[in-house]
C-alpha positions as CSV (number, residue, x, y, z in Angstrom):
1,X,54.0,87.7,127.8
2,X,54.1,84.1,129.6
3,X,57.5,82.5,129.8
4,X,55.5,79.7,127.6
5,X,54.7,81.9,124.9
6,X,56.0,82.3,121.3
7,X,58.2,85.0,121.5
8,X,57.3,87.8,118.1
9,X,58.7,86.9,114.8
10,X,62.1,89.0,114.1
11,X,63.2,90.1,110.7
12,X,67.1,90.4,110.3
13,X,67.8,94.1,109.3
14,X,69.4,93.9,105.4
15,X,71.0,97.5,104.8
16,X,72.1,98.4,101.0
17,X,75.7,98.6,101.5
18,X,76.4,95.6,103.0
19,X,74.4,93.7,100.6
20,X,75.6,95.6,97.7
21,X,79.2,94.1,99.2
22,X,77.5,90.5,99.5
23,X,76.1,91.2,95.7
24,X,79.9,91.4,94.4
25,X,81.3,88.9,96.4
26,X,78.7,86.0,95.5
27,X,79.4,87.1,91.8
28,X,83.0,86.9,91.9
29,X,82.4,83.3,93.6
30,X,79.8,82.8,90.9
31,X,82.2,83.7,87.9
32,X,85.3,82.0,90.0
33,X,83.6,78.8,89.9
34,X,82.6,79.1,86.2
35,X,85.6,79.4,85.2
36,X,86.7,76.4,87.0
37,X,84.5,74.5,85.7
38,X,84.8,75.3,82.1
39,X,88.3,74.3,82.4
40,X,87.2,71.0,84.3
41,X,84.8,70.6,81.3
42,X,87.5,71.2,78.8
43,X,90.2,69.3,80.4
44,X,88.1,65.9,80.0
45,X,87.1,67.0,76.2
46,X,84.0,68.6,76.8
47,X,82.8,70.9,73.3
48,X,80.3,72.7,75.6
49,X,80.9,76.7,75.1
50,X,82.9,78.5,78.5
51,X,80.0,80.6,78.9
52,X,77.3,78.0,79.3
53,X,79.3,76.9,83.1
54,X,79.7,80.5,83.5
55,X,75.7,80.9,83.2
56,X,74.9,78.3,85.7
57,X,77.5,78.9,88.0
58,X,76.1,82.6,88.3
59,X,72.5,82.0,88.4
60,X,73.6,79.4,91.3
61,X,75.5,82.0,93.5
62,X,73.3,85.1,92.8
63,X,69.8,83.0,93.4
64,X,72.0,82.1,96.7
65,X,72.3,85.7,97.2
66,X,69.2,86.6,96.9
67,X,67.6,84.1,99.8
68,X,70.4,85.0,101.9
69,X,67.7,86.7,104.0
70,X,65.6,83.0,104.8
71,X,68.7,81.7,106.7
72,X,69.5,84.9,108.8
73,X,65.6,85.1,109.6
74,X,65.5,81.8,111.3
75,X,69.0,82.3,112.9
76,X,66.9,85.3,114.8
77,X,64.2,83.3,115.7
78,X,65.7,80.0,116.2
79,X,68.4,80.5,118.7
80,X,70.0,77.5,120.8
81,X,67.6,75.7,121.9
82,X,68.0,75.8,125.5
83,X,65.3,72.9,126.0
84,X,63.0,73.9,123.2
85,X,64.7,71.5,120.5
86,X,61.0,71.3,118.6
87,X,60.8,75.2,117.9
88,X,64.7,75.1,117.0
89,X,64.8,72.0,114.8
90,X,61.4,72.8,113.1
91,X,62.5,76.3,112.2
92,X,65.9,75.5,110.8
93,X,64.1,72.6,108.8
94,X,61.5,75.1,107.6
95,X,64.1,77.2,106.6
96,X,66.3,75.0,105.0
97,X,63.2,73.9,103.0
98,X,62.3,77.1,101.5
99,X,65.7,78.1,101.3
100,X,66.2,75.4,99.3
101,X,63.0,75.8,97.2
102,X,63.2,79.2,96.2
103,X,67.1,79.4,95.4
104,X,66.1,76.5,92.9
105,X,63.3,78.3,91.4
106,X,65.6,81.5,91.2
107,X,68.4,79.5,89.7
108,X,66.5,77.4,87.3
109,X,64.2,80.5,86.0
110,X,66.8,82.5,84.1
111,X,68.2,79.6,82.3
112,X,65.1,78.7,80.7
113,X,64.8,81.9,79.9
114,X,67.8,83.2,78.3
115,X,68.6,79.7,76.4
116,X,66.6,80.6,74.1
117,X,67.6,84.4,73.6
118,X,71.2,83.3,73.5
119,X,70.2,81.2,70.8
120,X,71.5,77.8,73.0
121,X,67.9,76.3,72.5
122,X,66.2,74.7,75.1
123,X,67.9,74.5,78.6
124,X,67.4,70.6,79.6
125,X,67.8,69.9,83.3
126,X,68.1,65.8,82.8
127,X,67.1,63.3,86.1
128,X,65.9,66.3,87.6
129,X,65.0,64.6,90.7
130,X,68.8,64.1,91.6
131,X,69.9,67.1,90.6
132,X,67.4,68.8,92.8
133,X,68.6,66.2,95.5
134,X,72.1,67.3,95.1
135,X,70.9,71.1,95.4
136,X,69.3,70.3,98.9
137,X,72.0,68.5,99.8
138,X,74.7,71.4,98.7
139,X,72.2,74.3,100.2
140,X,72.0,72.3,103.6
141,X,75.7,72.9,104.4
142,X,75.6,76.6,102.5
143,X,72.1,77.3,104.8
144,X,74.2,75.9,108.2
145,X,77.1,78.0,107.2
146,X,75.6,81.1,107.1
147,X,73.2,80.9,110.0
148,X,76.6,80.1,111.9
149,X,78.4,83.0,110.6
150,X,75.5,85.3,111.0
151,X,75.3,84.3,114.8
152,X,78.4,84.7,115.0
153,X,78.6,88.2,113.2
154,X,75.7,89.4,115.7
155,X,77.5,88.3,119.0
156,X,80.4,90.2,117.4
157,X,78.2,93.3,116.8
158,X,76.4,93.0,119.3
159,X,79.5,93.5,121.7
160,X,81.0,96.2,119.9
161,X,77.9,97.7,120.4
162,X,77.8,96.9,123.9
163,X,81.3,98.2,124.5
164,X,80.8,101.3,122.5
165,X,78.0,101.8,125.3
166,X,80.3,101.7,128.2
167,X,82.8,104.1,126.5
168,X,79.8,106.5,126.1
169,X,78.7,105.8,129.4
170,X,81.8,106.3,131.0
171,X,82.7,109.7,128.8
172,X,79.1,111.1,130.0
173,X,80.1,110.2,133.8
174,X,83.8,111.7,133.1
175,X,82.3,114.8,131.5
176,X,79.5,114.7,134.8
177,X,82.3,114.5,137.0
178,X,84.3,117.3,135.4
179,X,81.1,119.6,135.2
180,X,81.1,119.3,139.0
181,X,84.9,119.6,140.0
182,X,85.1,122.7,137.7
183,X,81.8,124.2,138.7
184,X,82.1,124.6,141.8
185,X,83.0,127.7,144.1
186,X,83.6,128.0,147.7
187,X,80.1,129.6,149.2
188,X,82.3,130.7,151.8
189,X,84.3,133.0,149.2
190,X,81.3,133.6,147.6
191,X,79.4,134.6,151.5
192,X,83.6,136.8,152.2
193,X,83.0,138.2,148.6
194,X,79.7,140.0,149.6
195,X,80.9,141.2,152.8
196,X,83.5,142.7,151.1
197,X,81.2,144.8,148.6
198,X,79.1,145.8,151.1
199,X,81.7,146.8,153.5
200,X,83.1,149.1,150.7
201,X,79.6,150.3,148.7
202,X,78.7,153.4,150.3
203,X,82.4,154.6,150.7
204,X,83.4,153.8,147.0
205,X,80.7,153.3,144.8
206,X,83.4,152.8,141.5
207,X,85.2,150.5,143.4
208,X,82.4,148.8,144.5
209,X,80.9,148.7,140.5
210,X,84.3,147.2,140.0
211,X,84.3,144.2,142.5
212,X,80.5,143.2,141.5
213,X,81.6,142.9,138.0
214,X,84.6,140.9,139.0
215,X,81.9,138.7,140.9
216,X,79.5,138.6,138.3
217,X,82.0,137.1,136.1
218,X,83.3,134.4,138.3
219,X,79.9,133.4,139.0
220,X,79.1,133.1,135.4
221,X,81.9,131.2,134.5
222,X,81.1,128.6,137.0
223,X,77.3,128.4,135.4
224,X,78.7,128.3,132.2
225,X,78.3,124.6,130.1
226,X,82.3,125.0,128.9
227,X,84.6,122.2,128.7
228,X,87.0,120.9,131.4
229,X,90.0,123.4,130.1
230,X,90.3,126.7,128.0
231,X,93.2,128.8,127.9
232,X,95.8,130.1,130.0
233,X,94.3,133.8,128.6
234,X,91.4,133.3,130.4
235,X,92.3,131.3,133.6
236,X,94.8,134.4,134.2
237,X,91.4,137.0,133.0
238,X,89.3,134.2,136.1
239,X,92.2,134.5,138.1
240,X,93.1,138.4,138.7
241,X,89.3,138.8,139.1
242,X,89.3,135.9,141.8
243,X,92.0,137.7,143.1
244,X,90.3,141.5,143.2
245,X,88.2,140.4,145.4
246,X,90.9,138.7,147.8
247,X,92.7,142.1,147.7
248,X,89.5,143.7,148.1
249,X,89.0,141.5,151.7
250,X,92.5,141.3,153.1
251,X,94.2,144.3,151.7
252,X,97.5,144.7,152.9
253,X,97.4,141.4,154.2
254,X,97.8,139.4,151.0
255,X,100.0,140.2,148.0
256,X,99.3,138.1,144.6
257,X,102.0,138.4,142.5
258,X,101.1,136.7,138.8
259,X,103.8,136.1,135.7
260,X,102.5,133.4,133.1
261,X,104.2,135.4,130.8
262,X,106.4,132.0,130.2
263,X,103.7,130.2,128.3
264,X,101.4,131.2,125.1
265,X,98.0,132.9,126.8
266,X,96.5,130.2,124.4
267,X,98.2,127.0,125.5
268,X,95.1,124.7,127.5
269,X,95.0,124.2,131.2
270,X,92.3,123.0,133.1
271,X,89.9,125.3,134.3
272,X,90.2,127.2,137.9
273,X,93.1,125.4,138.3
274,X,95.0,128.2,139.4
275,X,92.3,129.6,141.3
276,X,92.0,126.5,143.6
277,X,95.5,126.6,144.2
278,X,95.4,130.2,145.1
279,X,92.7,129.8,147.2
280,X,94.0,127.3,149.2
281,X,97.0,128.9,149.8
282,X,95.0,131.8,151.3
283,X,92.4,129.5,153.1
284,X,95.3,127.8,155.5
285,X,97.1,131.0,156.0
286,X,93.9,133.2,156.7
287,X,95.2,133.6,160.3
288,X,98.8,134.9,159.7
289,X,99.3,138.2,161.0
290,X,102.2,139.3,159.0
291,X,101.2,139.6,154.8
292,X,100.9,136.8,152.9
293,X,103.0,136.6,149.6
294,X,101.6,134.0,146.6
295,X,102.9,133.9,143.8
296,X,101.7,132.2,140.6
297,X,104.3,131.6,137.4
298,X,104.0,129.5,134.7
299,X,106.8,127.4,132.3
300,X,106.7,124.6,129.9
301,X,109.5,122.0,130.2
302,X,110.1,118.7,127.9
303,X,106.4,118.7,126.3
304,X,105.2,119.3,129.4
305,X,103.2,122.5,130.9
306,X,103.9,123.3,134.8
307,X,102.0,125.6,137.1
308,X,103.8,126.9,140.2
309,X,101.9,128.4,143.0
310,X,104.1,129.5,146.1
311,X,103.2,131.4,149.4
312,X,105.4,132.3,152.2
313,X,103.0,130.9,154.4
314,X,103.3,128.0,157.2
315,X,104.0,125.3,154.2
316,X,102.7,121.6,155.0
317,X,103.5,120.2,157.5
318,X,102.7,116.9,156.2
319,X,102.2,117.2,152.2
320,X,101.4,113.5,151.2
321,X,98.7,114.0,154.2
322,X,97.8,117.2,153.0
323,X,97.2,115.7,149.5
324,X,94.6,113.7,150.4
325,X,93.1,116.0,153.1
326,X,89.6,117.3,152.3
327,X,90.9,120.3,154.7
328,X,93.4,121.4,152.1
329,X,90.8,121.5,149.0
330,X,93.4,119.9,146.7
331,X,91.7,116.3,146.2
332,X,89.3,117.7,143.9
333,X,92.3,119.4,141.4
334,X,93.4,116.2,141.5
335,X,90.8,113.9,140.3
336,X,90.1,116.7,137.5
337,X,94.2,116.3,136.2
338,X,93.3,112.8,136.7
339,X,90.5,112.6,134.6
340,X,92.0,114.9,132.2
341,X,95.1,113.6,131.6
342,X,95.7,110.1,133.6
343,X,98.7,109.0,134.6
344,X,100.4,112.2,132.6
345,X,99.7,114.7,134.8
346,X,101.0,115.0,138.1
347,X,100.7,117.6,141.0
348,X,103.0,117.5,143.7
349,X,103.2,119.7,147.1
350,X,106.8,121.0,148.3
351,X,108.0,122.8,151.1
352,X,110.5,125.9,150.2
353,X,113.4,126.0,151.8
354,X,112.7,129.5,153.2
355,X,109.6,128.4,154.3
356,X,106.0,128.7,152.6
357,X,104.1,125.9,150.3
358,X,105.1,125.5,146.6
359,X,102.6,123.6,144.9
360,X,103.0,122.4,141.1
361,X,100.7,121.1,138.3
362,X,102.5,119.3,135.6
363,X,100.3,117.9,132.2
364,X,101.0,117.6,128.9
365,X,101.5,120.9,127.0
366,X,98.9,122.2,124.3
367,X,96.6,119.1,125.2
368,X,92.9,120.1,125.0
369,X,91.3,116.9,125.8
């Protein structure tokens, strides 16, 4: 298509419910207006009957009704004119026009019809000329009012629609973002883990069964399409298999001692989020010589769920630093909590006063977002 070109024709989209609404409104307006101007008629002595006003006043606002479409048609197809004032004034003219012409010819029908089945004789419609004059001139300003108010119900719609876009957009990348944090396991675990089995497979072929299992199922629950948390159950279930295999590697190097007995096993916390922790408390103590000691408790406190991981490692020497260190693996956790839960969740690094790292997750309790 040429920029000079007549863009295609556009029909405004008319859907029952809101037109049923429109049906009962312009009826209410058309008996309103009736009745007003019965009483007009009666107050200045009139002896016509209530219910001839009440006819014309309805056949008025239901013929309007029913052309309602003619206006929002040309207030598609004749927007501001942005230099093209012939297209835009020739339109709206057009429109006004036939607007005009076939609400009178819808208005004027059903009187002459049902005068005479109500026994009113023949319905007169003296100097018609002015009265159709007056029509035009009363439809002009009901034609201008609704292509305004249909603009201005599109630009409305229009941008709820747009912004219902971004909020799906933005949940999609959240939910992308999530899928990723969560997904993800350290290949060099996963490169230690087979070591491990293979160190022990033609020693202890049970034990080895045991720790590909364990594997399998971490692996799996990475693959797995799940959401961003499940329960506590199954991050301590993920967890003491994650752990297995540590054991299995560093044996009497590393203790894990885990008690979320604290907290229901079906409370929500994101997932792997005690597995991270774990694992970097292993990672940056990998070259103690004495045993490493971690320990993983849970509690709930004022609404609030907290995770405690604690080792009796080096510590940090620097835990705002270490917070946003790639080195220390914990930036990732904390975008998930972020994304998660905002500005409710909250994970802090500590040194204990005996020395080792404490590190704790705080969210809201029983949220499954």
């Amino acid at each position: 298509m040429t920029a000079t070109s007549t863009p295609p024709w556009r029909w405004p989209e008319l859907r029952p419910r809101p037109a049923l609404v429109l049906l009962l409104v312009f009826a209410a307006m058309g008996l309103w207006r009736g009745g007003t101007v019965a009483m007009e008629m009666l107050a200045g002595g009139s002896a016509e009957p209530w219910s001839r006003p009440l006819l014309w006043e309805l056949t008025g606002t239901l013929a309007a009704w029913a052309v309602l479409w003619i206006p929002m048609a040309t207030a598609l197809n004749a927007p501001w004119p942005a230099g093209r004032w012939v297209r835009f004034l020739g339109l709206h003219l057009t429109g006004w026009a036939t607007y005009w012409a076939l609400k009178s010819i819808l208005m004027l029908t059903p009187r002459f019809l049902l005068y005479p089945v109500l026994g009113w004789g023949a319905y007169g419609y003296p100097r018609w000329p002015v009265h159709l004059a007056m029509e035009a001139m009363k439809d002009a300003i009901t034609y201008a009012l609704v292509v305004v108010l249909y603009l201005l119900f599109r630009a409305w719609r229009e941008r709820q629609t747009e912004q219902l876009r971004q909020v799906q957009l933005e949940a999609e990348l959240r939910d992308a973002q999530l899928r990723q944090l969560t997904g993800q396991l350290d290949p060099h675990f996963l490169f230690n883990a087979l070591n491990t089995v293979s160190s022990v497979m033609y020693e202890d072929l049970e034990r080895t069964d045991a720790l590909l299992t364990d594997l399998g199922q971490l692996l799996r629950a990475g693959l797995e399409r799940r959401g961003p948390t499940w329960s506590l159950g199954e991050e301590e279930e993920h967890l003491r298999r994650y752990g297995a295999l540590l054991l299995a590697r560093f044996q009497d190097r590393l203790r894990l001692e885990v008690d979320l007995t604290q907290v229901p096993a079906a409370a929500q916390v994101p997932r792997f989020a005690l597995q991270r922790l774990v694992e970097n408390a292993v990672k940056h103590n990998q070259d103690r010589k004495e045993p490493l000691t971690v320990r993983v408790t849970a509690q709930t406190a004022e609404g609030r769920m907290e995770l405690h991981v604690l080792d009796d490692g080096e510590g940090f020497r620097n835990p705002g630093q270490a917070l946003s260190s790639d080195g220390h693996g914990l930036r990732g956790l904390r975008e998930v909590l972020r994304l998660l839960y905002g500005e409710a969740a909250e994970l802090q690094l500590g040194r204990l006063p005996e020395g080792g790292a404490e590190v704790v997750l705080r969210f809201p309790d029983g949220v499954a977002p």
